[in-house]
Chimera marker file (.cmm) of the C-alpha trace (Angstrom):
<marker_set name="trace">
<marker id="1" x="-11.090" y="-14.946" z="1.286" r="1" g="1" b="0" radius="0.5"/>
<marker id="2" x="-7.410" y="-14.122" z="0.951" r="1" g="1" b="0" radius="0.5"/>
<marker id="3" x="-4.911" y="-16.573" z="1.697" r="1" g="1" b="0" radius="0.5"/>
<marker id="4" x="-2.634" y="-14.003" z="3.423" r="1" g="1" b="0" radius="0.5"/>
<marker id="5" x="-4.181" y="-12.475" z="6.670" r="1" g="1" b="0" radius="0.5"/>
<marker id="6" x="-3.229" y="-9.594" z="9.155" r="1" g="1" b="0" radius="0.5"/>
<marker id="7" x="-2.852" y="-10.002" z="12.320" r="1" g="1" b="0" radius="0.5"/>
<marker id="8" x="-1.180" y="-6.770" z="13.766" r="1" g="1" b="0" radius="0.5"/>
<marker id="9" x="0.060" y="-3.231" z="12.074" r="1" g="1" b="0" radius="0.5"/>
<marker id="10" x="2.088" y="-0.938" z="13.964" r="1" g="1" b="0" radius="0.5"/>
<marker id="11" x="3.158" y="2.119" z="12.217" r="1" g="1" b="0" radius="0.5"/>
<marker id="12" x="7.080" y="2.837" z="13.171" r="1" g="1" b="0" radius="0.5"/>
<marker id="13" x="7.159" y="6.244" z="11.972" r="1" g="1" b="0" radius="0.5"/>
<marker id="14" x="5.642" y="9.131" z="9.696" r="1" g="1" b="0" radius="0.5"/>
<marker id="15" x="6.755" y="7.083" z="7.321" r="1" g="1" b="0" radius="0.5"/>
<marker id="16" x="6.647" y="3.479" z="7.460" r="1" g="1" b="0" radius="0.5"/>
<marker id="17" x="4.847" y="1.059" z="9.332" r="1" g="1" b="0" radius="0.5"/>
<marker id="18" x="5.035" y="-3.194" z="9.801" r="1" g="1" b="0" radius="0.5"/>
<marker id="19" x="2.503" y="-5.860" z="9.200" r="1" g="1" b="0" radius="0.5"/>
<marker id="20" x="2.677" y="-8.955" z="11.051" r="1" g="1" b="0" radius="0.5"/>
<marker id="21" x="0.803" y="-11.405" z="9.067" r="1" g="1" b="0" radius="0.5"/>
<marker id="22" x="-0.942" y="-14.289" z="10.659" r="1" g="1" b="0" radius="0.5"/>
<marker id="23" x="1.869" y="-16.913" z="9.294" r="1" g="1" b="0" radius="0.5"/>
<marker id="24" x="4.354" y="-15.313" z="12.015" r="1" g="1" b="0" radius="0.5"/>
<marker id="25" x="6.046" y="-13.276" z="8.867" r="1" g="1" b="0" radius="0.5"/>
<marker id="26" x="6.672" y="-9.767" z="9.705" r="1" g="1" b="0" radius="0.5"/>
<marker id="27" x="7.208" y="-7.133" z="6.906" r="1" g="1" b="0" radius="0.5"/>
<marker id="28" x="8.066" y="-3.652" z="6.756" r="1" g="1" b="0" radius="0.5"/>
<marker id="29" x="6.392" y="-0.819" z="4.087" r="1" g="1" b="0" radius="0.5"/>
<marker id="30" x="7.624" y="2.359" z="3.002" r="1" g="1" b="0" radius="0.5"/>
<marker id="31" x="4.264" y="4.595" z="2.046" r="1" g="1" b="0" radius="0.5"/>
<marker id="32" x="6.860" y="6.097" z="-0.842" r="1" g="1" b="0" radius="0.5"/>
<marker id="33" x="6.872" y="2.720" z="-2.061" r="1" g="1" b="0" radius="0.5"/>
<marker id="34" x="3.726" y="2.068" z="-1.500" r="1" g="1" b="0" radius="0.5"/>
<marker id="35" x="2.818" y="5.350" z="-3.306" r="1" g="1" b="0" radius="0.5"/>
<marker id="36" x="4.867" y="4.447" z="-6.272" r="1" g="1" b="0" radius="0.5"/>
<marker id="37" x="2.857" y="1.355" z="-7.108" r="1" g="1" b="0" radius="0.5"/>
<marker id="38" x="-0.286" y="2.587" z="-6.500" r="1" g="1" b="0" radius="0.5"/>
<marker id="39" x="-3.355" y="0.671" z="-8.619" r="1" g="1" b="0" radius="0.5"/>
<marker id="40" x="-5.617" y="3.188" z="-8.441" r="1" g="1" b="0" radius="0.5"/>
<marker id="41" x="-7.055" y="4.885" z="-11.773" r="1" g="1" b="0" radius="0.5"/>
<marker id="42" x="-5.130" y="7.933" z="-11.724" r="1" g="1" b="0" radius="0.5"/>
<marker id="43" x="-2.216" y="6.515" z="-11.542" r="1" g="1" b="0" radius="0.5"/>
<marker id="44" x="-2.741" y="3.504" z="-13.956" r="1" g="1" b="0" radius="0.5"/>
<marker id="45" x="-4.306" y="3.293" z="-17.420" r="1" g="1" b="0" radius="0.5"/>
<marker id="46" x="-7.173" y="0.935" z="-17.027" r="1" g="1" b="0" radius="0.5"/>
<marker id="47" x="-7.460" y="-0.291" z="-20.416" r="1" g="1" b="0" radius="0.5"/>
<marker id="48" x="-3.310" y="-0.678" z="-21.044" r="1" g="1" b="0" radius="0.5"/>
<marker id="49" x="-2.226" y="-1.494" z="-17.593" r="1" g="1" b="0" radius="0.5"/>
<marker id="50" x="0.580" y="1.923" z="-18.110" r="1" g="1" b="0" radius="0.5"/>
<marker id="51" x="1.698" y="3.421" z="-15.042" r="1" g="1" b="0" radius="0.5"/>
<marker id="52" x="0.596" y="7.054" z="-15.462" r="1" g="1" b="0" radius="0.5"/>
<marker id="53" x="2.483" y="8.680" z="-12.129" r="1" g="1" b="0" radius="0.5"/>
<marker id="54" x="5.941" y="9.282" z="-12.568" r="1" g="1" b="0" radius="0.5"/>
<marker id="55" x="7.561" y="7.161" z="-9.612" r="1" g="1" b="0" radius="0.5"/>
<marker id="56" x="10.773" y="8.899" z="-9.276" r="1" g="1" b="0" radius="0.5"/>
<marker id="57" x="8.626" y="11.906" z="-8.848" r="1" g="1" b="0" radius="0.5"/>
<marker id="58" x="7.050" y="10.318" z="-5.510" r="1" g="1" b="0" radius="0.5"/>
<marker id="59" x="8.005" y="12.308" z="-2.183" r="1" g="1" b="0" radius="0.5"/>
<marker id="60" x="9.878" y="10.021" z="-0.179" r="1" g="1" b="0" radius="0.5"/>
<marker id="61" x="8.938" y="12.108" z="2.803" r="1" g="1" b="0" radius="0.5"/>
<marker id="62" x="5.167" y="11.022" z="1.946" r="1" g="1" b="0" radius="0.5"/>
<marker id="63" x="3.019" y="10.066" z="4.894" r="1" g="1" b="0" radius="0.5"/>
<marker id="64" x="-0.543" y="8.433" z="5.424" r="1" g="1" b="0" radius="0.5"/>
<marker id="65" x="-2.982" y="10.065" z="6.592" r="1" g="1" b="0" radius="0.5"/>
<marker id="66" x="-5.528" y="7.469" z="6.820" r="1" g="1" b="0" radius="0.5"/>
<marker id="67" x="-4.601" y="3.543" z="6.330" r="1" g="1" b="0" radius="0.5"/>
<marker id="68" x="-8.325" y="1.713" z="6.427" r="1" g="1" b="0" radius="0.5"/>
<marker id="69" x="-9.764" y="-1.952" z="5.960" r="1" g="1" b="0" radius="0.5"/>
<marker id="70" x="-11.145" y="-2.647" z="2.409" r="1" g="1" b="0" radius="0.5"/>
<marker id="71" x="-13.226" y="-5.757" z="3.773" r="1" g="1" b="0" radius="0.5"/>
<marker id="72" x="-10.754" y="-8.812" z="4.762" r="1" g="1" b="0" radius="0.5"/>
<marker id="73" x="-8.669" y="-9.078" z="1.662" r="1" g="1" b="0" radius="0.5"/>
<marker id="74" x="-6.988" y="-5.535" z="1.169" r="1" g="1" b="0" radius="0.5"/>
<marker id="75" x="-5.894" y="-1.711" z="2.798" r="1" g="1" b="0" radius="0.5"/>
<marker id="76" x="-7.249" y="1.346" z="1.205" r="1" g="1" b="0" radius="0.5"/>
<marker id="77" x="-3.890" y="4.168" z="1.952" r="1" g="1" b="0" radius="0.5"/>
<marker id="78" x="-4.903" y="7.773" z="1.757" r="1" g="1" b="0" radius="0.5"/>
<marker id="79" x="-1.665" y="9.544" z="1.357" r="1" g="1" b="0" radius="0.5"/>
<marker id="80" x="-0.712" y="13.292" z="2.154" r="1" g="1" b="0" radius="0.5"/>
<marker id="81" x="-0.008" y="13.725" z="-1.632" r="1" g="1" b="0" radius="0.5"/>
<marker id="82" x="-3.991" y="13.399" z="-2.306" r="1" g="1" b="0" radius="0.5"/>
<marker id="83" x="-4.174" y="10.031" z="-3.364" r="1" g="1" b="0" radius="0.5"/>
<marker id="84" x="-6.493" y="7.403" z="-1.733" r="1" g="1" b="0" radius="0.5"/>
<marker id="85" x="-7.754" y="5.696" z="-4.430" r="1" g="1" b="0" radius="0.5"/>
<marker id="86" x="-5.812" y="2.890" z="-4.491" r="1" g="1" b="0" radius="0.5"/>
<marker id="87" x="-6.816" y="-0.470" z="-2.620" r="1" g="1" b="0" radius="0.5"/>
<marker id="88" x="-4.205" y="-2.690" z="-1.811" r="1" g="1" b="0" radius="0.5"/>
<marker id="89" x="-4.421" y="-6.229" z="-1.445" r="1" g="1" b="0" radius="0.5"/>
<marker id="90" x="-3.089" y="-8.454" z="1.081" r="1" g="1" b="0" radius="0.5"/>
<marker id="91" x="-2.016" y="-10.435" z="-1.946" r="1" g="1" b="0" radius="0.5"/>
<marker id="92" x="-0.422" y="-7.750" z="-3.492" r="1" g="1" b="0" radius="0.5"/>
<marker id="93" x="1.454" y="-6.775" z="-0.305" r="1" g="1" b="0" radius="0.5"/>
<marker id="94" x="2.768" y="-10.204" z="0.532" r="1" g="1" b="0" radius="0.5"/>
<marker id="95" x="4.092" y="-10.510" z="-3.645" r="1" g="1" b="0" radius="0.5"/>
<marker id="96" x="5.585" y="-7.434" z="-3.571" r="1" g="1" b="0" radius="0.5"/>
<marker id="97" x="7.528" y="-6.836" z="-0.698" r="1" g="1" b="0" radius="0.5"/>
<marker id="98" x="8.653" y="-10.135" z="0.811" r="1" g="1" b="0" radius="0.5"/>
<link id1="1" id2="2" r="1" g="1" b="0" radius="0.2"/>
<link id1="2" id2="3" r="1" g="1" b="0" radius="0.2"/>
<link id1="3" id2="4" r="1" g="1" b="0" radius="0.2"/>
<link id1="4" id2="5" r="1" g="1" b="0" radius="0.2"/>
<link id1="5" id2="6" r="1" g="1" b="0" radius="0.2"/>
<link id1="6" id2="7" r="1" g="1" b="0" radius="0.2"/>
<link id1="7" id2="8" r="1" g="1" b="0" radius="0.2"/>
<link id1="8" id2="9" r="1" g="1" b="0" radius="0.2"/>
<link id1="9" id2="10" r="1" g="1" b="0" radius="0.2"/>
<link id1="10" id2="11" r="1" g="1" b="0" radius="0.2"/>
<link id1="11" id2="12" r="1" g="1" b="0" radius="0.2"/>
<link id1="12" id2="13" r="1" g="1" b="0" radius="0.2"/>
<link id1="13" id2="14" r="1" g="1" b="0" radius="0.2"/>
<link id1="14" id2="15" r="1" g="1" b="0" radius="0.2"/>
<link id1="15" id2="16" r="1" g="1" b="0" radius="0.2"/>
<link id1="16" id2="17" r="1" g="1" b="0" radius="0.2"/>
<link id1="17" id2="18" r="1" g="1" b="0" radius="0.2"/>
<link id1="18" id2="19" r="1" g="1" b="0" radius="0.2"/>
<link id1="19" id2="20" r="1" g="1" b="0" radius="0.2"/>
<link id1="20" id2="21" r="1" g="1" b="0" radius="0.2"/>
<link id1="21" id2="22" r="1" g="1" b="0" radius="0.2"/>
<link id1="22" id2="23" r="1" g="1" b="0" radius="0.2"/>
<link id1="23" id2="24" r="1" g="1" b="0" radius="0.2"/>
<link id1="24" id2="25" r="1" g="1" b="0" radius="0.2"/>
<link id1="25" id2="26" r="1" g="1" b="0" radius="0.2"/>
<link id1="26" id2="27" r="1" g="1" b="0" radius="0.2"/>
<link id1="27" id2="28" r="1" g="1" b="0" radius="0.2"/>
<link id1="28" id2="29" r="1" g="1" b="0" radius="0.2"/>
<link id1="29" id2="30" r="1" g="1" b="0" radius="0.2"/>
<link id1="30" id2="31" r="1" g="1" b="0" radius="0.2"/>
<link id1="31" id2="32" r="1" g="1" b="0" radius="0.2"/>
<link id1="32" id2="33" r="1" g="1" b="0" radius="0.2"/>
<link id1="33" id2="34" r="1" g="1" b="0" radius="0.2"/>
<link id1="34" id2="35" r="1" g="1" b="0" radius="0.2"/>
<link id1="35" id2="36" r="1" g="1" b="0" radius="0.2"/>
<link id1="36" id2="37" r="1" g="1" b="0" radius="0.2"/>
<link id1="37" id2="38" r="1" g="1" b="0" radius="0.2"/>
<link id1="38" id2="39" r="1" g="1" b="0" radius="0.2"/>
<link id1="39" id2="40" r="1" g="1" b="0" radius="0.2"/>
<link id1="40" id2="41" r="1" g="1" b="0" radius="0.2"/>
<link id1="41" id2="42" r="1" g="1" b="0" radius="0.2"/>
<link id1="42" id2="43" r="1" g="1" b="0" radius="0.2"/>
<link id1="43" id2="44" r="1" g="1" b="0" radius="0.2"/>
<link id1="44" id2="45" r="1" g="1" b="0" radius="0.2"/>
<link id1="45" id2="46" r="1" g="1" b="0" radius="0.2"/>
<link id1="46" id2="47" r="1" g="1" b="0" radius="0.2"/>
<link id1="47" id2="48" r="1" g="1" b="0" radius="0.2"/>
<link id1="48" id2="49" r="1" g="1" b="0" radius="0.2"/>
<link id1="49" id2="50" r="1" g="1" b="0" radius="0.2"/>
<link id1="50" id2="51" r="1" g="1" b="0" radius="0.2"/>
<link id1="51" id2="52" r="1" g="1" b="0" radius="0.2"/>
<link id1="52" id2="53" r="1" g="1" b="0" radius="0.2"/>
<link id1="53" id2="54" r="1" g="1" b="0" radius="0.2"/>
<link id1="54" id2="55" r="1" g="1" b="0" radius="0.2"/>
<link id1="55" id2="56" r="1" g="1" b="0" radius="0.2"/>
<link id1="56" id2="57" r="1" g="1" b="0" radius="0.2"/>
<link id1="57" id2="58" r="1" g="1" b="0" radius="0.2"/>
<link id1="58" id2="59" r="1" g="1" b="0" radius="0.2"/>
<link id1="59" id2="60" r="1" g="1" b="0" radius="0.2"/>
<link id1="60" id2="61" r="1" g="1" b="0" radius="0.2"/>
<link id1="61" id2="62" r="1" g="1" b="0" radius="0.2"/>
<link id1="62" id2="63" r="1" g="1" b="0" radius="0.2"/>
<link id1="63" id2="64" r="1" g="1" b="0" radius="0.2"/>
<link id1="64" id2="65" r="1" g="1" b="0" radius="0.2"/>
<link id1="65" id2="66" r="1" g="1" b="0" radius="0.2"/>
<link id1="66" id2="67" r="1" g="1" b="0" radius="0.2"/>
<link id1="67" id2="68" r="1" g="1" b="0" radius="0.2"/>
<link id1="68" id2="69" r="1" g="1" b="0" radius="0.2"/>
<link id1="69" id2="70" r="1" g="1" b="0" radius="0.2"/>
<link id1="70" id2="71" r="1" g="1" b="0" radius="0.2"/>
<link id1="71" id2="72" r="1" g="1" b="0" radius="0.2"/>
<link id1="72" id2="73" r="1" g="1" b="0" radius="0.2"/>
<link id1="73" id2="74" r="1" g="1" b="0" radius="0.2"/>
<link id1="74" id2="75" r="1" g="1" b="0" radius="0.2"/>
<link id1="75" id2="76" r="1" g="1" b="0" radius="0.2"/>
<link id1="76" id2="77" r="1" g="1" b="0" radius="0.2"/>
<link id1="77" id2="78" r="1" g="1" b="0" radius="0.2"/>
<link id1="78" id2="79" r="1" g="1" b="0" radius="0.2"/>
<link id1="79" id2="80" r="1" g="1" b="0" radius="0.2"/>
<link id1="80" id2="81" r="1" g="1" b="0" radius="0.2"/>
<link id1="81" id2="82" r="1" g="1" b="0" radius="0.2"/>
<link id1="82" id2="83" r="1" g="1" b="0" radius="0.2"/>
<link id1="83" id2="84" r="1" g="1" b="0" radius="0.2"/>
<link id1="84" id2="85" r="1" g="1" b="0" radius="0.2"/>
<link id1="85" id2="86" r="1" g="1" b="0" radius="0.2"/>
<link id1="86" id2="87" r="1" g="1" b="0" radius="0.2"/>
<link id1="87" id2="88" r="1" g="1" b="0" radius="0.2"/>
<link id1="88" id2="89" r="1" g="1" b="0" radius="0.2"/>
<link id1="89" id2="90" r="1" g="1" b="0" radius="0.2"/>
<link id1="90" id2="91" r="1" g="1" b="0" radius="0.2"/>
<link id1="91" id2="92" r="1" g="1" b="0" radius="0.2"/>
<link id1="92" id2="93" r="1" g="1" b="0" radius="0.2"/>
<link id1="93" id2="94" r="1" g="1" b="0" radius="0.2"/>
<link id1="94" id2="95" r="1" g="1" b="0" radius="0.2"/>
<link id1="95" id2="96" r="1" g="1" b="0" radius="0.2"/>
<link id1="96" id2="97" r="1" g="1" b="0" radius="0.2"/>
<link id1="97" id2="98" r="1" g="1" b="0" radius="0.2"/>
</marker_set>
């Protein structure tokens, strides 16, 4: 189980939205930023870790159109540019933009 839990998201706009994590700490995302770090395969070599998408190339008008639960340790972002492969951790989120 992760160490980092959620315990509210509110999106604030088309194109950001706040976590409130269970430790009272309350973040807010970008889903450009998010976009430009996605994980998934397409946008990372698996075998040399290489970031294959281009992040200065990421619309930073990009908006989600479906943010869903990946069990109780991550957030699976399906984003208007196509991409919904990538599963983001709780981990991840925490490290990354705090």
């Amino acid at each position: 189980m992760s160490v980092y839990q959620i315990k509210e998201i509110k999106q604030k706009d088309n194109y950001s939205f706040s976590i409130l994590w269970t430790d009272g700490k309350a973040v807010d995302y970008r889903l450009s930023d998010l976009q430009k770090l996605c994980p998934c395969a397409n946008c990372v070599d698996e075998s040399t870790g290489e970031r294959k998408n281009n992040p200065d190339l990421v619309d930073e008008q990009v908006r989600a159109v479906k943010v869903q639960s990946v069990g109780r340790y991550a957030v699976r972002i399906t984003f208007t540019s196509g991409c919904s492969l990538g599963i983001y951790s709780f981990e991840d989120l925490r490290r990354y933009f705090t």
